[in-house]
LOLUMNU-522874 format. One record per residue: residue number from 0; x, y, z of N, C-alpha, C in turn; residue in one letter. Coordinates in pm, whole numbers, plus 50000, padded with zeros to 5 digits. Layout:
n n.x n.y n.z ca.x ca.y ca.z c.x c.y c.z res
NUM X Y Z X Y Z X Y Z A
...
% end
This chain:
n n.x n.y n.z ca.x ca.y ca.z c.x c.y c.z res
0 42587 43330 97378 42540 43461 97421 42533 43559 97303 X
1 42654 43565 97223 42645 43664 97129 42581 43609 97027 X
2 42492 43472 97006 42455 43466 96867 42245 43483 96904 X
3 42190 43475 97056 42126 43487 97129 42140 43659 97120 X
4 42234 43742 97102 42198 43893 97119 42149 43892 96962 X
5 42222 43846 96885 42173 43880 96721 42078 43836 96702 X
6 42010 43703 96742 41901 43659 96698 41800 43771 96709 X
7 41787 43798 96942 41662 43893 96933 41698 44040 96843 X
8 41822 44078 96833 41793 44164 96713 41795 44160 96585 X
9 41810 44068 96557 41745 44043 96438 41598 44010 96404 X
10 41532 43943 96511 41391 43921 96524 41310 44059 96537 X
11 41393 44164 96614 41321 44295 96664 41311 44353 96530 X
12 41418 44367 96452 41414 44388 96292 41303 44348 96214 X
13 41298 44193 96193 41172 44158 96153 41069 44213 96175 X
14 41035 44227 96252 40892 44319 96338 40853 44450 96265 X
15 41023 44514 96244 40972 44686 96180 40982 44657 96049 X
16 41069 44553 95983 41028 44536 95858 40864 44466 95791 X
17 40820 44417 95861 40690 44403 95834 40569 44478 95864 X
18 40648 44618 95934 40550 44748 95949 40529 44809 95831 X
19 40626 44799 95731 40680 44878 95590 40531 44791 95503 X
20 40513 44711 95532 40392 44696 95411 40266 44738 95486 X
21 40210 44776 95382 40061 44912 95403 39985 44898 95488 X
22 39959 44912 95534 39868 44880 95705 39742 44967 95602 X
23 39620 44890 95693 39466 44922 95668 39460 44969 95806 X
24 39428 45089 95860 39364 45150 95947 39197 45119 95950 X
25 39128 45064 96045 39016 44996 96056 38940 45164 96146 X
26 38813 45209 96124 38688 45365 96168 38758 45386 96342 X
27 38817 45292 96425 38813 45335 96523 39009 45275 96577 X
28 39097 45297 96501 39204 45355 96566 39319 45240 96555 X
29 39284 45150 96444 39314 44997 96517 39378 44976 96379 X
30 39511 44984 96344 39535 44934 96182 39562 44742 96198 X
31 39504 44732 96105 39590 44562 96028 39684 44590 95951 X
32 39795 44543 96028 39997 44525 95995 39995 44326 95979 X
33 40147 44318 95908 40175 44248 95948 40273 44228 96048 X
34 40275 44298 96167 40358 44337 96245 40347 44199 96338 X
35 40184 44177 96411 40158 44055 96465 40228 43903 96412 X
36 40283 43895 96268 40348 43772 96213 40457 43805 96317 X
37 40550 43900 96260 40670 43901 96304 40671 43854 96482 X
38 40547 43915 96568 40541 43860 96704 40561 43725 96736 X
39 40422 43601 96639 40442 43532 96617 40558 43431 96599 X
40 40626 43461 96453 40748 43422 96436 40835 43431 96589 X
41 40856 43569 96621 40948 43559 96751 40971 43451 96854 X
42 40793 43418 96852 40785 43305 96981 40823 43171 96902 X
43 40752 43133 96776 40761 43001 96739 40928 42961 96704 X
44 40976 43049 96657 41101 43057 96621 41221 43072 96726 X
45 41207 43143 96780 41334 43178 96874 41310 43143 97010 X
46 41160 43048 97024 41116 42999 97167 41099 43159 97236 X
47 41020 43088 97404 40942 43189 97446 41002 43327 97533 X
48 41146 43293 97576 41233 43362 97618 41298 43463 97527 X
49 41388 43398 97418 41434 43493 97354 41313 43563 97230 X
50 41230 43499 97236 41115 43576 97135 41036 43690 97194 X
51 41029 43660 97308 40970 43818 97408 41097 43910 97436 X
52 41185 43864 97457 41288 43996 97425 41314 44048 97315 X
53 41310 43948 97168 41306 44046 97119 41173 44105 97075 X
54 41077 44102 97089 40929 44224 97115 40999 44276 97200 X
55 41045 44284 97318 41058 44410 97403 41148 44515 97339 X
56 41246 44453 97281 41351 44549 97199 41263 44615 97110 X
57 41217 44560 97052 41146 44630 96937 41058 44732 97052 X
58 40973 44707 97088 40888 44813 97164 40943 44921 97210 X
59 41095 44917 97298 41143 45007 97358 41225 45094 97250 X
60 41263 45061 97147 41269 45141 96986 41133 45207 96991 X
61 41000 45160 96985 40914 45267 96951 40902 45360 97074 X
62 40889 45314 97170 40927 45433 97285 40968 45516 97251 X
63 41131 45456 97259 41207 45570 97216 41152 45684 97112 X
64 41113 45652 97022 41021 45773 96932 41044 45717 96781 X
65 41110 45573 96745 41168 45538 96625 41065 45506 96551 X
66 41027 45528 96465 40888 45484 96380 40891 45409 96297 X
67 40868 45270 96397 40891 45133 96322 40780 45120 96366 X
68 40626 45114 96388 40495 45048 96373 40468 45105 96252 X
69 40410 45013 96221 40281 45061 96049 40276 45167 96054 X
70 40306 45235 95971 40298 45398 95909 40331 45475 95984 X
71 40495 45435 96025 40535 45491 96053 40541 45578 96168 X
72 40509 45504 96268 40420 45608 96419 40547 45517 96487 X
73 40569 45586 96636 40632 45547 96714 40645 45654 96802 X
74 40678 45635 96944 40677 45726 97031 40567 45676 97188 X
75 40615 45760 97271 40554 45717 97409 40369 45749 97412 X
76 40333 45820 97296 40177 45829 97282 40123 45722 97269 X
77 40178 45629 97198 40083 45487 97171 40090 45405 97276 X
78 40105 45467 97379 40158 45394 97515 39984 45411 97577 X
79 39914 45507 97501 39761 45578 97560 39702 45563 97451 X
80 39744 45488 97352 39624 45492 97241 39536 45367 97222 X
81 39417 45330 97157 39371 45228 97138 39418 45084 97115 X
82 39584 45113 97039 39650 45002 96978 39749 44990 97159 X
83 39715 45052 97267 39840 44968 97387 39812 44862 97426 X
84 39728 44807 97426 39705 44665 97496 39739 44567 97394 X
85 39749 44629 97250 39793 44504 97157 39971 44487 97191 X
86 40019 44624 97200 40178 44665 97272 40201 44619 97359 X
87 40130 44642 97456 40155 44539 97599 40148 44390 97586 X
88 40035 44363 97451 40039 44189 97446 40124 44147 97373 X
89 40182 44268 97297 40285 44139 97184 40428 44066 97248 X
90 40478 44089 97395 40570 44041 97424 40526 43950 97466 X
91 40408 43921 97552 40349 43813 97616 40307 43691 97499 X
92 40215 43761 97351 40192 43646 97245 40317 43549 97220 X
93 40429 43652 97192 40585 43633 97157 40602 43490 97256 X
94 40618 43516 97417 40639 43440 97478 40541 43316 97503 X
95 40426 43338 97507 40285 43230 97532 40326 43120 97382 X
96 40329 43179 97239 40346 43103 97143 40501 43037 97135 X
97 40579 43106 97164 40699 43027 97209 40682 42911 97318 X
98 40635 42923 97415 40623 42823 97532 40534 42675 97518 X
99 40434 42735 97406 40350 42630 97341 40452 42531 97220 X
100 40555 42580 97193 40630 42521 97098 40700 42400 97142 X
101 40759 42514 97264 40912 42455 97331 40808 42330 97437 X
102 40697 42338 97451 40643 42242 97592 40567 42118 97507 X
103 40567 42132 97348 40438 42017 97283 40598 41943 97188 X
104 40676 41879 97230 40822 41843 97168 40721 41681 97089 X
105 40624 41653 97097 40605 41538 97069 40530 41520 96960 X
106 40462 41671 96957 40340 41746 96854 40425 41788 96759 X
107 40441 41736 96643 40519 41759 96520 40492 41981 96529 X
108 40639 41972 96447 40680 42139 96449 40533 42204 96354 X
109 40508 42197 96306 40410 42235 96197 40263 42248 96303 X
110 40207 42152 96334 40088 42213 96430 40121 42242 96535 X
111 40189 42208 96639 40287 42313 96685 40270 42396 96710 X
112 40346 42454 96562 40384 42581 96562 40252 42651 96485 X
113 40160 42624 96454 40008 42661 96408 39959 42709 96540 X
114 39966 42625 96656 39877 42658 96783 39927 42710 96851 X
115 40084 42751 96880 40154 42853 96986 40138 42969 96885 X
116 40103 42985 96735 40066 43128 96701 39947 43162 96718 X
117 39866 43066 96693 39700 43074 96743 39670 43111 96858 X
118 39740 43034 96965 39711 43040 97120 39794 43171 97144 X
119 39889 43175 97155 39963 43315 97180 39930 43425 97055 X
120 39952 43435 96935 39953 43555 96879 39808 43622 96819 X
121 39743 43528 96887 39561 43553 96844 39523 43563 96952 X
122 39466 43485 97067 39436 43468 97198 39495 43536 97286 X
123 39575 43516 97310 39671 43567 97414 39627 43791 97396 X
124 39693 43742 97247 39697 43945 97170 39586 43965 97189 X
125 39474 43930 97117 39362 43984 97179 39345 43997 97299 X
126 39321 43922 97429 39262 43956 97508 39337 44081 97590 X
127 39445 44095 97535 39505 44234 97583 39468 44370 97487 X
128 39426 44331 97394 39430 44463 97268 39242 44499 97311 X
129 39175 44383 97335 39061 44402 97332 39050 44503 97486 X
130 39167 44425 97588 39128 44490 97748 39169 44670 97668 X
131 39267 44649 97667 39321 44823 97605 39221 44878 97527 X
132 39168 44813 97462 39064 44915 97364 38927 44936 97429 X
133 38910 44865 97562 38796 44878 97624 38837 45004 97723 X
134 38936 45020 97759 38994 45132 97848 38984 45274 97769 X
135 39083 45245 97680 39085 45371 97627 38987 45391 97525 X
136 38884 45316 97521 38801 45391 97439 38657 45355 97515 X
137 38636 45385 97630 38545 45369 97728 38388 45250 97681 X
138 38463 45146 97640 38356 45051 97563 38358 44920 97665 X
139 38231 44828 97677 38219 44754 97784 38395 44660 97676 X
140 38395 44528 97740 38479 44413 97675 38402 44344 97559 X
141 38265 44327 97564 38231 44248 97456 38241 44347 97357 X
142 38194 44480 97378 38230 44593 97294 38306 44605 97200 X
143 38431 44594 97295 38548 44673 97192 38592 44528 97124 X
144 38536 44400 97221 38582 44250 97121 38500 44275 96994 X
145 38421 44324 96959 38324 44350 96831 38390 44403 96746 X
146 38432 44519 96780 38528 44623 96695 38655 44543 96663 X
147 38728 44449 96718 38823 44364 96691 38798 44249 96599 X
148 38659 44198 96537 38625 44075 96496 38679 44095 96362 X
149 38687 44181 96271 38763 44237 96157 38888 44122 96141 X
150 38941 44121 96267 39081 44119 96258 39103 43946 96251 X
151 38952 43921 96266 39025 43714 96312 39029 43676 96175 X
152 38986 43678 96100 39025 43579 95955 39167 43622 95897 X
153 39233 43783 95907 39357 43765 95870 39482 43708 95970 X
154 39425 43754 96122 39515 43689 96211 39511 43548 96175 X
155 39425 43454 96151 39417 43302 96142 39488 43254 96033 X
156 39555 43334 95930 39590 43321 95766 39755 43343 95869 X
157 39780 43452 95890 39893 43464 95990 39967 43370 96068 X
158 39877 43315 96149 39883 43235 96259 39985 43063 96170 X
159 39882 43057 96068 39916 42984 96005 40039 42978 95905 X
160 40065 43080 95840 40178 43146 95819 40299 43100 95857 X
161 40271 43156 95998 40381 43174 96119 40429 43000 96106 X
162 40301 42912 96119 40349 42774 96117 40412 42713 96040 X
163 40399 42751 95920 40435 42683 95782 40602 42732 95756 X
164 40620 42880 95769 40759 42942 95822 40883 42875 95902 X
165 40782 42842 96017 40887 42802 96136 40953 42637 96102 X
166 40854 42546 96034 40863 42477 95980 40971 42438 95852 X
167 40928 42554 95744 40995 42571 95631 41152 42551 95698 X
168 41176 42694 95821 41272 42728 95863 41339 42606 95888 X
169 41272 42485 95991 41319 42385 96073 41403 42284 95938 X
170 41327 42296 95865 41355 42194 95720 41495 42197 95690 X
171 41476 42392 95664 41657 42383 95593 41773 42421 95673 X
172 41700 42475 95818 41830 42526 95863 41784 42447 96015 X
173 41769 42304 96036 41691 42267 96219 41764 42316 96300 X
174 41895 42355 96272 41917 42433 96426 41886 42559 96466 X
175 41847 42644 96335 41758 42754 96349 41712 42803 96481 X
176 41603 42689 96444 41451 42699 96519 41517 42685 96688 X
177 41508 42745 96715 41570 42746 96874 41465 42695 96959 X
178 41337 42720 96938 41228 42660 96999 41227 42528 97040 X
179 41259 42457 96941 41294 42304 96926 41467 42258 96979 X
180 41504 42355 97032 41656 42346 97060 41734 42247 97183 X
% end
């Protein structure tokens, strides 16, 4: 129990420490962080349970008003801004890419863990960041998916990332990876 509370906070950590490097704000409201790795990581790493809690921890820190997203923003406004549906999706990527980990035990850790970040922290995130950005910024869905296309060649560098990580991780420390647990 208590090494399950440190993990998700330590994972929720991860998340705001990878807000700290420079985010590119994209003409309509939408920055590229590496905040989405850290989602990633959550699920492939800590499986799909404890990797969506800790996204939720982390989220309910920015609630609270703590300004751990990219540059420093945080607070109940981004709850109405263009970037909520990516907020609302990162606990679900967290968990979808975790569940793809913990359910393919036969699919070596490495692709794996490539396709529960792909499938969850690309797929999954988008189709929530894209629904949110079609809301709040009154654009059909293929719309605001347009305004999002920016984002697939670094998410896919990410995605992959995330795999090579969880992996690395499994190498030196296998009991780590809780996914695989």
């Amino acid at each position: 129990m208590e090494r399950n509370t440190v993990l998700i906070a330590l994972f929720a950590a991860l998340i705001a420490v990878l807000g700290l490097i420079p985010k590119i704000t994209l003409g309509f409201g939408v920055p590229i962080t590496a905040q989405s790795l850290g989602v990633m990581l959550c699920g492939t790493v800590l499986g799909a349970r404890r990797g969506s809690l800790a996204v939720l921890l982390f989220l309910l820190l920015v609630a609270l008003g703590l300004p751990l997203l990219a540059g420093g923003r945080g607070g109940l406004g981004l709850f109405a801004s263009p970037t909520v549906g990516f907020l609302v999706g990162f606990p679900v990527a967290a968990f979808v890419a975790g569940l793809i980990v913990e359910k393919t035990p036969r699919l070596a850790l490495l692709p794996a863990s490539i396709l529960g970040a792909f499938v969850g922290g690309i797929g999954v995130l988008y189709l929530f960041g894209i629904a949110g950005m079609a809301i709040t910024l009154d654009k059909s869905f293929p719309e605001a998916a347009l305004l999002v296309s920016p984002f697939i060649p670094g998410d896919l560098i990410k995605a992959a990332l995330a795999g090579f990580v969880t992996a690395a991780l499994a190498k030196a420390r296998p009991a780590s990876v809780l996914s695989r647990a």
